[in-house]
N, C-alpha and C positions, 0 to 999 in steps of 0.2 A: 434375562436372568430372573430368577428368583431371587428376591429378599427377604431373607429372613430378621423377621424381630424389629420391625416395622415401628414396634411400640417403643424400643428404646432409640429410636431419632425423636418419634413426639415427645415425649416424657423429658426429652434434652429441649427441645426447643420449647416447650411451656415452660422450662427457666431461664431459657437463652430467647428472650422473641426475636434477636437480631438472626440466629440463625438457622429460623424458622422455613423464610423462602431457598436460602442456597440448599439446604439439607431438601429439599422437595426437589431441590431441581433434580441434582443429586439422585434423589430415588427413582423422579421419572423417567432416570437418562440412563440408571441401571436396569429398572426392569424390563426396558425396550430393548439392550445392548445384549451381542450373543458374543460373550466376550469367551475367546477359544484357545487364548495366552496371554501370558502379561503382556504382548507387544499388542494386544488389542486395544489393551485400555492406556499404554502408553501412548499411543497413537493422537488417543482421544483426549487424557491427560496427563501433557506432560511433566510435570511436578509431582505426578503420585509416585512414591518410592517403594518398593519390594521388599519384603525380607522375609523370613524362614517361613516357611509351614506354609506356603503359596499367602502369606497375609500383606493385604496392599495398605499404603497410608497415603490417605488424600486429603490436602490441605482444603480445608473449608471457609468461605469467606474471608478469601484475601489470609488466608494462613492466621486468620482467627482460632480456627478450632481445627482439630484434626480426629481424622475417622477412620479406625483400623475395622478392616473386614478380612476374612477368608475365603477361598474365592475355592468352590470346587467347578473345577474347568468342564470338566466328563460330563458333570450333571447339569451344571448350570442354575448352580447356587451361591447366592453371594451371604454370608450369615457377619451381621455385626458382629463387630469385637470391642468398642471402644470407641466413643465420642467425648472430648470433653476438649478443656479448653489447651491451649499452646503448655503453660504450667504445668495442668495435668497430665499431659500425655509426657512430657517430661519426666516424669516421676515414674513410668510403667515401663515393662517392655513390650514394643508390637508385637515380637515374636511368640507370646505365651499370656497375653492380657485375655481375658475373659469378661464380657458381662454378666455383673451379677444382680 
């Protein structure tokens, strides 16, 4: 897969150093992944939840932080939507959160 916006995982973890290595793991295990349906990446993990607008939420470091992406299946692009911490994602909705 592609990932897009690469910069906003770094830009989180030069203020989070904790979740610095999972968000790497995380990217190297998406851009290698040809993920073809949600049942791909549930497969792979099973705690990331679904919701509208094909956008997945994967717990990050032990459900430290969580990270909404959108996921275009066809093309095989995963575009961030939303890292921050348990709080903050509280506060959003996955289905319409945006990086800004």
């Amino acid at each position: 897969m592609k990932v897009i916006a690469l910069g906003t995982l770094r830009s989180f973890w030069e203020a989070h150093a904790d979740a610095e290595q999972p968000l790497k793991a995380w990217y190297d295990e998406a851009k290698e992944a040809k993920w073809a349906t949600p049942q791909d990446i549930k497969a792979r993990y099973a705690s990331a939840s679904f919701v509208a607008r094909n956008r997945v939420v994967f717990n990050i470091k032990g459900n430290d932080y969580r990270l909404v992406v959108a996921v275009a299946y066809n093309v095989g692009v995963v575009y961030i939507k939303f890292i921050g911490t348990h709080a903050e994602y509280d506060k959003v909705d996955a289905a319409t959160v945006e990086h800004t």
